[in-house]
N, C-alpha and C positions, 0 to 999 in steps of 0.2 A: 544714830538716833536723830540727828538734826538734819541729815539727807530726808529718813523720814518723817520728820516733820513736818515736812510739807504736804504731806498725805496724809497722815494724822496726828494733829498738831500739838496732845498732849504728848506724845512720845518726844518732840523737839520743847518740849518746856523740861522735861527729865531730862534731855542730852545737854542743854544749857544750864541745868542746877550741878551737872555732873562736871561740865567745862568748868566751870565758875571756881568752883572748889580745886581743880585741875590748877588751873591758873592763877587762882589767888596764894596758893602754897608753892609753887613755881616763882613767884613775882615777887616773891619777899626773900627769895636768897639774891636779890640786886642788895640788900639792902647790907647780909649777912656773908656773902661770900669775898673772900679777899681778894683782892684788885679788881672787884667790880668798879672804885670809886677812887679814881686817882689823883692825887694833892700834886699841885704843881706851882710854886712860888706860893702858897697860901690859897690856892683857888681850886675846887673840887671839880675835877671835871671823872665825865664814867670813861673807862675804859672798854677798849672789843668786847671782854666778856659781859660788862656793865650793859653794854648795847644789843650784846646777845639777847641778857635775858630780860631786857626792855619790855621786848617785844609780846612779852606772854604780861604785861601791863594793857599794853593795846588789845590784846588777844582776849584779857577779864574783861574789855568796857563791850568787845562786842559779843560777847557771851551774855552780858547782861542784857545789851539791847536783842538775842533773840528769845531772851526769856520773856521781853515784854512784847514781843511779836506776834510769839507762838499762843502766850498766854491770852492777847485780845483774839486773834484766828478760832481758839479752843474757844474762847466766852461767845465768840459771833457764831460757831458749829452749833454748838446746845442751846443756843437761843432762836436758831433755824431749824431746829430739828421738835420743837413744842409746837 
């Protein structure tokens, strides 16, 4: 849905609500899953897995920013098309 969003751009605003939700429930077992977060002399550092699932962090912010993409793309379409 976000490939086609750039064809028609309310479909990539629904692929982005869908990522979003994807990846924000993905993003919280860093927080929940065991040795994601490794104690070392008193000092927290993430482990492999912790960096694994880092990524679906990074993954939510740019989920958000194509929902705010697709969403002005879709407001500028139907404001071109009156």
């Amino acid at each position: 849905m976000i490939i086609a969003g750039y064809i028609r751009p309310k479909a990539g605003v629904i692929g982005g609500l869908i990522t979003t939700v994807m990846f924000f429930i993905t993003s919280t077992m860093v927080i929940t899953t065991p040795g994601a977060i490794i104690s070392v002399h008193s000092i927290s550092y993430m482990g492999f897995l912790g960096l694994f699932l880092y990524k679906d962090v990074i993954s939510l912010g740019v989920s958000f920013y194509l929902i705010g993409y697709f969403g002005h793309e879709a407001v500028l379409l139907e404001n071109s098309c009156e």
